[in-house]
C-alpha positions, -999 to +999 in steps of 0.1 A: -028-694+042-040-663+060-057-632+051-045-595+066-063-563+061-043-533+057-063-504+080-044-476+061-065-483+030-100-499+040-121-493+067-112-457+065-149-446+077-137-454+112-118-439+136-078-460+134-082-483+161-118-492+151-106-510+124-094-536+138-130-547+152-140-540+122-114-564+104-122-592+128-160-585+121-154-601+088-135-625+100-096-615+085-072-630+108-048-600+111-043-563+103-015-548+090-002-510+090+025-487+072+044-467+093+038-468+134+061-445+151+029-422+151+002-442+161-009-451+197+008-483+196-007-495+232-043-487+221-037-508+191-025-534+210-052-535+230-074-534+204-059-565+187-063-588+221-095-578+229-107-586+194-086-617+191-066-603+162-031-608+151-006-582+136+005-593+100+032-566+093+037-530+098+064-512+078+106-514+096+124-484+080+116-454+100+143-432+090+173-428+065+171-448+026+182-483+026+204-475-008+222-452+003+254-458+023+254-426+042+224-435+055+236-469+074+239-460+107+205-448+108+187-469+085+198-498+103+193-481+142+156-475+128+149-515+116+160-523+152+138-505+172+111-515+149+123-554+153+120-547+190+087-536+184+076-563+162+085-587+190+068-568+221+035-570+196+036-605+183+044-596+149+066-616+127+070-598+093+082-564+090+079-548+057+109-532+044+110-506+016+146-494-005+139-456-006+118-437+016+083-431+008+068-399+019+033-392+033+016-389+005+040-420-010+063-407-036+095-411-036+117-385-012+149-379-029+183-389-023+213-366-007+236-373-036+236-394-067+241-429-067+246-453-091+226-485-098+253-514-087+262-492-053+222-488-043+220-528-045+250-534-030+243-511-001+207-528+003+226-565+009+252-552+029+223-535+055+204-569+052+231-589+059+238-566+095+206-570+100+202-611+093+211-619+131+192-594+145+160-608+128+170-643+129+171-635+168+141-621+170+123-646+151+110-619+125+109-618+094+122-589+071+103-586+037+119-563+011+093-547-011+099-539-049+072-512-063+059-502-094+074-466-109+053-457-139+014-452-121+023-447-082+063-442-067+085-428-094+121-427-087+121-461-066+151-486-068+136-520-067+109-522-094+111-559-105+108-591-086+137-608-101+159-585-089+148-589-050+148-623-050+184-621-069+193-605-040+176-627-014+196-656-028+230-635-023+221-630+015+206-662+019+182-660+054+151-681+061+145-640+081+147-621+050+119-627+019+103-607-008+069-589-004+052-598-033+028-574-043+006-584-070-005-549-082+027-533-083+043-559-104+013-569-127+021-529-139+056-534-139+061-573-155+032-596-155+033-631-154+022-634-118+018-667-114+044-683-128+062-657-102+048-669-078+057-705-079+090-703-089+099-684-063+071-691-034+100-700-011+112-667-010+078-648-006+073-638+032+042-621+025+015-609-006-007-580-015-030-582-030-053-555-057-061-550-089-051-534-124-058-507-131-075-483-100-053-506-071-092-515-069-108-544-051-097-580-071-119-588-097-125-547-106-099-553-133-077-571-152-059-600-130-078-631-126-078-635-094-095-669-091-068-684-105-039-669-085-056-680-056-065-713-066-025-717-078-017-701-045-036-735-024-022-756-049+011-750-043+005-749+000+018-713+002+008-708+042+019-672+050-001-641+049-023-627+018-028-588+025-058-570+012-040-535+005-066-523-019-085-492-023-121-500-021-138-487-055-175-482-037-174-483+002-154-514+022-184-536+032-195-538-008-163-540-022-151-569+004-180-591+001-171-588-040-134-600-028-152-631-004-168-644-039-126-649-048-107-657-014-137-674+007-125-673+041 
């Protein structure tokens, strides 16, 4: 496996592009980003090659909500021209979320109701436009449920089973499940039996713990474990450290290092 950093999150004593030196400084293979029509994209670039540094995964969906239908058009129009970015910066997962999350991540609401069966409907018939484009590409679109009782209220996909339900309806080697192990510790548990049932249709994990979205081993998961489960069962894509450091990023990595040695 290999280990991302997302540079939204740690690091955040440096300027944006310094984190990525600072990522390959102890020695993660890739960084990863949320949204990137706003960032200097060429400095980053840059920034990655001279440092030897892959991009993991930056977030797709840069305008209009995945559930709703009058939002198509757009919603798909935006994954495009974030695929065609994905492939001019190496990148082969894109990180997909159902609604749209706002900058200080809640939920932004929809135009109009919508009910429950018409939301996941919507999302698999925008997947399944968007299956050749990815496929094409060679990237990889990973569909993100969240928690919605500590951090995103209002969000549509909250439980695993149901993404991976819906991975099996489109069925695409270029569309998987982010599995992120905070969010759905809060919202079901039983991580690692999760996670090997269904490892096939994981493109990508995040990782943090319970409660706080802390460093792992600040709470409740045992973190050991999943990672020792995680070699066990040869799962070779990326592990994302999307946590929010509990003391400063230098302390509360080399606590993580004790857990994923790499």
């Amino acid at each position: 496996m290999k280990f991302s950093v997302c540079i939204e999150l740690l690091f955040t004593e440096y300027r944006f592009v310094k984190r990525i030196e600072m990522a390959k400084k102890f020695n993660f293979d890739a960084v990863e980003f949320w949204d990137w029509k706003e960032k200097d994209i060429e400095a980053i670039r840059n920034e990655c090659k001279n440092n030897g540094i892959e991009i993991a995964a930056f977030v797709g969906n840069t305008k209009g909500q995945m559930v709703n239908p009058d939002d198509n058009d757009k919603f798909i129009d935006g994954v495009k021209e974030s695929i065609n970015m994905a492939k001019d910066l190496n990148c082969q997962n894109l990180i997909l979320t159902t609604n749209t999350l706002r900058e200080d991540r809640s939920v932004a609401p929809l135009s109009k109701d919508i009910s429950k069966n018409e939301k996941r409907e919507n999302i698999i018939k925008v997947l399944t436009q968007l299956v050749p484009i990815a496929e094409d590409a060679d990237v990889v679109l990973n569909i993100e449920p969240l928690n919605v009782i500590v951090d995103h209220k209002g969000y549509f996909l909250k439980y695993s089973n149901n993404g991976f339900d819906i991975l099996k309806e489109i069925s695409s080697s270029n569309v998987k499940l982010l599995y992120d192990i905070y969010h759905m510790q809060i919202m079901e548990g039983n991580i690692i039996s999760n996670l090997i049932n269904n490892i096939n249709l994981i493109g990508h994990i995040h990782i943090a713990d319970v409660p706080g979205r802390h460093e792992p081993g600040s709470g409740e998961l045992n973190y050991k474990n999943i990672y020792e489960k995680l070699k066990e069962i040869d799962y070779k894509r990326f592990i994302g450290f999307e946590f929010i450091p509990s003391t400063s990023t230098k302390s509360s990595l080399s606590a993580v290092k004790n857990i994923f040695r790499f």
